[in-house]
C-alpha positions in Angstrom: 13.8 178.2 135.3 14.1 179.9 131.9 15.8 177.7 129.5 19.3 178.2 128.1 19.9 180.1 124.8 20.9 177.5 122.2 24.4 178.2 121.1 24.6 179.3 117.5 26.6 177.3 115.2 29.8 178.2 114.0 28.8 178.0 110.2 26.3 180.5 110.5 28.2 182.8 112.7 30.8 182.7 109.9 28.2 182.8 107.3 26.9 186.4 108.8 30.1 187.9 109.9 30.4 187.3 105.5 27.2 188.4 104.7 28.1 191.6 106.9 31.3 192.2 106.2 30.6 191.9 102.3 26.9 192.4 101.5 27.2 194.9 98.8 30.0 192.7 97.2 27.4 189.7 97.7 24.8 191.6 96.2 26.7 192.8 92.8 28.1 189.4 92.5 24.3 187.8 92.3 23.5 190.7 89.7 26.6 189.8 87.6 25.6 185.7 87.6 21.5 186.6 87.1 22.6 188.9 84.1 24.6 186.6 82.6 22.3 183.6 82.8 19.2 185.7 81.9 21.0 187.1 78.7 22.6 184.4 77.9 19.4 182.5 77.8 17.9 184.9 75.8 21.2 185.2 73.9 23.4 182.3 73.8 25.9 184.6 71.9 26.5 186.8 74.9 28.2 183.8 76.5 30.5 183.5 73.7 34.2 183.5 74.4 34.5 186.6 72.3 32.0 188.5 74.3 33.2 187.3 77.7 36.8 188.7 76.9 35.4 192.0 75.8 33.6 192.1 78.9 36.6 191.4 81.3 39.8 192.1 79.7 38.2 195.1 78.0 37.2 197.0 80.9 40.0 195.5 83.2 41.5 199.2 83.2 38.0 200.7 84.4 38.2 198.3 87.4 42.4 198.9 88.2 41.5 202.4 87.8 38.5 202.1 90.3 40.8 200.1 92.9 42.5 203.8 93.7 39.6 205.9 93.2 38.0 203.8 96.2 41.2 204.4 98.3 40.4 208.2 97.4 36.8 208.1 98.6 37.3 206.6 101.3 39.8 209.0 102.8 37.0 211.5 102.1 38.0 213.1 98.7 37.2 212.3 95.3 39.2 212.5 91.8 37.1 213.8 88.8 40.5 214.4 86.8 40.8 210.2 86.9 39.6 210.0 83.0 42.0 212.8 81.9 44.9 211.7 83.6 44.6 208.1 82.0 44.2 209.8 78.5 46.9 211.8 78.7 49.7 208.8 80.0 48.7 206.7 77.7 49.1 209.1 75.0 52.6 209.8 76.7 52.7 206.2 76.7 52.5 205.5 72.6 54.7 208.9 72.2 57.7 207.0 74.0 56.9 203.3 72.5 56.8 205.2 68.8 59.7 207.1 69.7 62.1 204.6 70.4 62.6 204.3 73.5 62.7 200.8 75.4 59.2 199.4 76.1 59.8 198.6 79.5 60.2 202.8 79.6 56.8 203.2 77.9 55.2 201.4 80.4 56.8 203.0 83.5 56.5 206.2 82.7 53.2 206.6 82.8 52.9 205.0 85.9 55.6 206.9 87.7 53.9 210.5 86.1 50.8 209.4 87.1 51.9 209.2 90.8 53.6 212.4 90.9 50.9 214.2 89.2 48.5 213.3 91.9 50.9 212.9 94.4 50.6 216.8 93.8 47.0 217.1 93.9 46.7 215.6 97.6 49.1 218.3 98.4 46.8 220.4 97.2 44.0 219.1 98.9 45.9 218.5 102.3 48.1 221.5 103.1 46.7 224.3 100.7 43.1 222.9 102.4 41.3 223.2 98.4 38.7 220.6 98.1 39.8 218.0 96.3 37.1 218.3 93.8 37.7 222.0 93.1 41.3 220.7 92.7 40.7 218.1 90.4 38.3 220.2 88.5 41.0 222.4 87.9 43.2 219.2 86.7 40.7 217.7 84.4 40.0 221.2 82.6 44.3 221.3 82.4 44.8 217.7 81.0 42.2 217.8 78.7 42.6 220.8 77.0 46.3 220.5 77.4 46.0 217.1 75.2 44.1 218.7 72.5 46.4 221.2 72.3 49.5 219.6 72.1 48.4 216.8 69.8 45.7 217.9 67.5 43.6 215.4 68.1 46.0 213.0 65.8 46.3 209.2 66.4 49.6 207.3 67.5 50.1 204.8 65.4 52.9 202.3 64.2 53.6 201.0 67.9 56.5 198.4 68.0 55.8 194.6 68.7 55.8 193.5 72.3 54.4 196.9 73.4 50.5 195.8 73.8 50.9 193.8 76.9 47.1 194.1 76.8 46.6 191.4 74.4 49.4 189.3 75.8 48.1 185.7 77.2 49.2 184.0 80.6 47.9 180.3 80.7 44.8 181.6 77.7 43.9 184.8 80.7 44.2 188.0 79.1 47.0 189.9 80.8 44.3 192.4 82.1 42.2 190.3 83.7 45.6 189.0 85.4 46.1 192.7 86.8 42.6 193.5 88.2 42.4 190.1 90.2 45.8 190.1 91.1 45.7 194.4 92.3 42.3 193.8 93.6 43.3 190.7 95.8 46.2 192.5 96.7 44.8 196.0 97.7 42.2 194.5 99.8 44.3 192.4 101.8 46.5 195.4 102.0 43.4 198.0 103.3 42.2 195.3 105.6 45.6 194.4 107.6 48.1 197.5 107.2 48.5 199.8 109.3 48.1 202.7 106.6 45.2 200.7 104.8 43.7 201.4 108.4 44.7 204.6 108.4 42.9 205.5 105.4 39.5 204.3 106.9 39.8 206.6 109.8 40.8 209.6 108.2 37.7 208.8 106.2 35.7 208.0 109.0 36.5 210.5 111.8 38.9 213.4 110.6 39.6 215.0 114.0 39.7 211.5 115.7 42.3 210.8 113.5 44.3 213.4 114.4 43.4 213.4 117.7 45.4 209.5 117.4 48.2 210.0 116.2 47.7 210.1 112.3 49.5 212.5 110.3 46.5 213.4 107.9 48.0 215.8 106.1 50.8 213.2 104.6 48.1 210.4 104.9 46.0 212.2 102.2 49.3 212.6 100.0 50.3 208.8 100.0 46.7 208.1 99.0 46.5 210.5 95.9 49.8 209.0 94.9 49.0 205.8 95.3 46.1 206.4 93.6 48.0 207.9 90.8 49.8 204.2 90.9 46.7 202.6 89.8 45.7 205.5 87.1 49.1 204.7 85.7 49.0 201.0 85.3 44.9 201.6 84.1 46.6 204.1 81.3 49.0 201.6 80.2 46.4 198.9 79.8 43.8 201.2 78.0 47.0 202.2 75.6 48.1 198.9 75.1 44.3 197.3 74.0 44.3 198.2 70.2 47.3 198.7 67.7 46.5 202.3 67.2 46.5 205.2 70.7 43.3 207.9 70.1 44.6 211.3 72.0 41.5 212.2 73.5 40.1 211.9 76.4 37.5 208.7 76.8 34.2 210.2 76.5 32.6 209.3 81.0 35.4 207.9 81.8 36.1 209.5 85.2 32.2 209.1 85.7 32.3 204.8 85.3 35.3 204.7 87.3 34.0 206.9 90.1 30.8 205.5 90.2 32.2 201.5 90.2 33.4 202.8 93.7 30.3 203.9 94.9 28.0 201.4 93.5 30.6 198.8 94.8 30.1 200.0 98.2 32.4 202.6 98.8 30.6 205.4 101.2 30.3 209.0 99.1 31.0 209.8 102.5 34.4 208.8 102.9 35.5 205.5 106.0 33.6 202.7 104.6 33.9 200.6 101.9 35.9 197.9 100.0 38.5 197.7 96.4 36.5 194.3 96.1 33.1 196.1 94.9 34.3 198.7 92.6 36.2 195.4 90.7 32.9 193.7 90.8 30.6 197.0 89.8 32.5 197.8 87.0 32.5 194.3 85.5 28.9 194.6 85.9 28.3 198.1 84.2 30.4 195.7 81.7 28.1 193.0 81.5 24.7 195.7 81.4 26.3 197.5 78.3 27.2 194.1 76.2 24.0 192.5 77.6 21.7 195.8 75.8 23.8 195.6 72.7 22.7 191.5 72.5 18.8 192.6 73.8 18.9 195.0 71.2 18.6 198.2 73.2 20.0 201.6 73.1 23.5 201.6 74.7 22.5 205.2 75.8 20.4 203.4 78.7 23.4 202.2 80.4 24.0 205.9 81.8 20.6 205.9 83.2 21.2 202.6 84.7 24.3 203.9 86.0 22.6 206.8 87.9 19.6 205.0 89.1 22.2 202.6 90.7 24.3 205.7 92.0 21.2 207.1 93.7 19.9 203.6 95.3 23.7 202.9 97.1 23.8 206.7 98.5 20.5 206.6 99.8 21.1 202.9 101.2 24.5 204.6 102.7 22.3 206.8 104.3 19.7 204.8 105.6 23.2 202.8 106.9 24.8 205.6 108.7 21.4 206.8 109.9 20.5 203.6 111.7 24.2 203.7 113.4 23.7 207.2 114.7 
């Protein structure tokens, strides 16, 4: 008589379904907390409190910016235009704060241009069928040379009081490590249990099963650009709102960190898989690697060849992944 099978515990059930469910998030989370205690050892001024808010507030709009560029990826496009478009609102950001208009105006604007702008790009991408990165080539070459032209190159300067809402305080957080946790928390929850969060994941996943159920993928694909042009808005304002002075250019690989926080975070190149989760955590941890070779005394240039190595390790794990389901 063969023996029963011993019943596995609940704690570990529960401890794989998390392990599972949120491996790469797991993983980057370890890197983040190894980095910190390695360089900080080595270091003890990278710990400083100085540092620690350069490293989270300062990038906070890389990661808010990331949270809709996952949403985009995993639908099965991508947005190279992301940088662009956050140069160009917050310069339309300072323009309105400098030219008198009420700061609560200067804030919105930019986030209600940034979701028509790309609410136009996914319809684009979904009814004129263009790729979306042949679109948003197209939008990054408009932007950025549209920018230059219009304002020289010149800096915005003399912004009113009350207007950096980036260096405002809420119980001694930084206001923008307030957004990312709060948007991240709140898009996850919202991808995981929505019915269009869903929807996003099998449009991603299986583009004729999708349609083949139901889902409107031609409007699906348009509610994601534009809510991704949400996020680019409120990233914009943030960026804007860091210094006292607004530079009108574009930020040199911008659209590069935030594209590849998604896809180092976990987010499938591929489109259906993925979480808003990682991208936060990768892009506080492309953060942490650029402070941590400025303290170890290395070139900063490395950080982009960290940043591809890392690129090429998650898509070939992703395929490995999708190759094992098959």
């Amino acid at each position: 008589m063969s023996a029963a099978a011993a019943p596995v515990p609940a704690r570990s059930s529960a401890l794989r379904r998390l392990v599972s469910g949120y491996g790469q998030e797991l993983i980057i989370l370890a890197a983040i907390v190894a980095l910190m205690i390695v360089v900080g050892l080595y270091n003890p001024r990278f710990m400083s409190q100085s540092n620690l808010t350069s490293i989270f507030a300062g990038n906070a709009y890389i990661a808010v910016a990331a949270i809709g560029m996952s949403m985009v990826i995993i639908s099965g496009n991508i947005d190279v235009a992301v940088g662009s478009l956050i140069g160009v609102l917050a310069v339309l950001s300072g323009t309105l704060a400098v030219g008198g208009y009420p700061i609560w105006v200067a804030w919105a604007a930019p986030v209600v241009v940034g979701i028509l702008v790309n609410a136009g790009v996914g319809a684009l991408v979904a009814y004129a069928r263009i790729p979306s990165i042949v679109v948003t080539l197209g939008m990054l070459s408009i932007l950025k040379g549209g920018l230059i032209s219009v304002t020289a190159g010149a800096w915005i300067t003399g912004l009113p009081e009350g207007y950096a809402i980036a260096q405002a305080r809420l119980f001694g957080v930084p206001a923008p490590v307030w957004f990312m946790v709060v948007l991240t928390i709140a898009a996850a929850w919202w991808m995981r249990n929505s019915g269009f969060g869903r929807t996003i994941y099998a449009i991603g996943g299986n583009p004729e099963a999708a349609r083949a159920s139901g889902i409107r993928i031609e409007r699906s694909i348009v509610a994601v650009f534009a809510i991704h042009g949400f996020f680019v808005g409120i990233a914009a304002v943030l960026f804007a709102t860091q210094l006292q002075v607004i530079q009108s250019t574009v930020p040199p690989n911008l659209e590069l960190t935030v594209i590849t926080a998604s896809v180092v975070g976990g987010v499938s190149i591929l489109g259906g898989t993925g979480t808003v989760i990682g991208s936060t955590l990768a892009a506080i941890l492309f953060a942490a690697i650029g402070s941590s070779l400025i303290f170890l005394n290395v070139s900063a240039y490395w950080l982009r060849a960290v940043q591809g190595l890392l690129i090429l390790a998650t898509v070939l794990a992703d395929m490995a992944r999708r190759h094992r389901i098959r």
